[in-house]
C-alpha positions, 0 to 999 in steps of 0.5 A, a space after each residue: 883721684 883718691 881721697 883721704 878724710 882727716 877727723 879733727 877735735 880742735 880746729 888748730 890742727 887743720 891748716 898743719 894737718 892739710 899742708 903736711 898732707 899736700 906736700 908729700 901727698 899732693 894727688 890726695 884729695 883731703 875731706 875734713 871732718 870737725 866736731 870738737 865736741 867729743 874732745 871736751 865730752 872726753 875731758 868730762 868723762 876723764 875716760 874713753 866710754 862706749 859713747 865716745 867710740 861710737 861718736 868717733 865711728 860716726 865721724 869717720 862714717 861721714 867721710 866714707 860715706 862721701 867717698 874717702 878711701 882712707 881716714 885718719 885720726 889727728 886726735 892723740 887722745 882718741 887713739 885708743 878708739 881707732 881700733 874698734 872703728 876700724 872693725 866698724 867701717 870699711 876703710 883703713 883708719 889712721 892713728 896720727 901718731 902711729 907712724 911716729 912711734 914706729 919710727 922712733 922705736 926702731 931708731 932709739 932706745 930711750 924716747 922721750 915724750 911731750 904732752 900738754 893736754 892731760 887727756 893725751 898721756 894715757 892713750 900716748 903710753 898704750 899706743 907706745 906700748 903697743 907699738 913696741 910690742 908689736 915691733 918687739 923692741 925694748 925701747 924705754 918711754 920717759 914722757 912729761 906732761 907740761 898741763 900749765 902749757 895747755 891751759 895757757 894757750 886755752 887762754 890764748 898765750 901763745 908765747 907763754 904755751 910755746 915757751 913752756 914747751 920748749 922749755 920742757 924739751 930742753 931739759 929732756 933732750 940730754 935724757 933721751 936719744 929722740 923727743 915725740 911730740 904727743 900733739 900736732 898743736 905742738 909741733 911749730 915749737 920746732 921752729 923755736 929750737 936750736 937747729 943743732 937739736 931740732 931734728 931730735 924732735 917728732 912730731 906726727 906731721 913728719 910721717 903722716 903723708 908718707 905714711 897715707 901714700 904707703 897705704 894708697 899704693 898697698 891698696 891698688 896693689 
């Protein structure tokens, strides 16, 4: 049985990450790796650093080394970090939210985009960049960063973090053709929309396990 290894920086996403794992790839074995100690370490430095690269390598290490057989990283904010590990280890690493930029490029021309954490809006805007580049599309990002929503659920008000974000994705959908959603600690806000609207919304936890089995079966090809 294979195994993938999914490197975490907030506990809040462990349980959605695992069961959108489960349920589109249920023969996958799913190792865990948790330090949300870089995360706060990235926030300090306002900016991805030598130090922070080589911190994500030896997470993604650790479960290479037990067996995994691919990883993936839930962190947004670390994205721009998957590159440089990917030349570090031996295994294909995942950035979460790549196959959700993917999809809504080649679906939509104007794309909104969610974010709460501040530390998310610059990786967010390269890892699109870069997307649509490679894609060659001209799809237009309008992102909106919605910092009072994050530092409401680190005080622990989920009601107040969840309608704000709401909030924010009401007064963008007659802007955009699509709305991402930039963490997967927002995607349960989905719940919380219009059903008319809510299949305009994306987040990462959509794509993630279609994404790994597509990589799995490349592999044994």
């Amino acid at each position: 049985m294979s195994m993938v290894g999914v490197v975490h920086t907030t506990r809040l996403v462990i349980d959605p990450v695992h069961r959108s794992i489960s349920e589109s790839a249920a023969e996958l074995q799913i190792n865990h790796v948790l330090d949300e100690g870089i995360l706060r370490k990235l926030a300090a430095l306002g900016t991805i650093t030598p130090e922070i690269t080589d911190w994500l390598t030896r997470m993604v290490a650790s479960t290479e080394e037990i067996g995994a057989d691919l990883a993936v990283v839930s962190c947004s904010s670390l994205s721009p970090c998957v590159d440089e590990v990917r030349r570090r280890v031996k295994i294909p690493v995942l950035k979460v939210d790549e196959p959700m930029v993917e999809y809504a490029v080649r679906h939509a021309e104007r794309i909104g985009l969610i974010m709460t954490n501040p530390t998310t809006e610059i990786p967010s805007r390269m890892l699109f960049s870069k997307v649509t580049e490679r894609l060659k599309s001209r799809a237009v990002l309008i992102p909106e960063l919605c910092p009072e929503a994050f530092a409401k659920l680190t005080r622990g008000d989920i009601e107040g973090h969840d309608r704000e974000v709401v909030e924010a994705i009401e007064r963008m959908l007659d802007r955009v053709d699509l709305i991402m959603l930039a963490q997967i600690s927002i995607a349960r806000v989905r719940d919380k929309l219009d059903p008319t609207v809510a299949g305009r919304v994306l987040s990462s936890l959509d794509f993630i396990g279609p994404r790994l089995n597509e990589l799995l079966n490349d592999s044994r090809v």
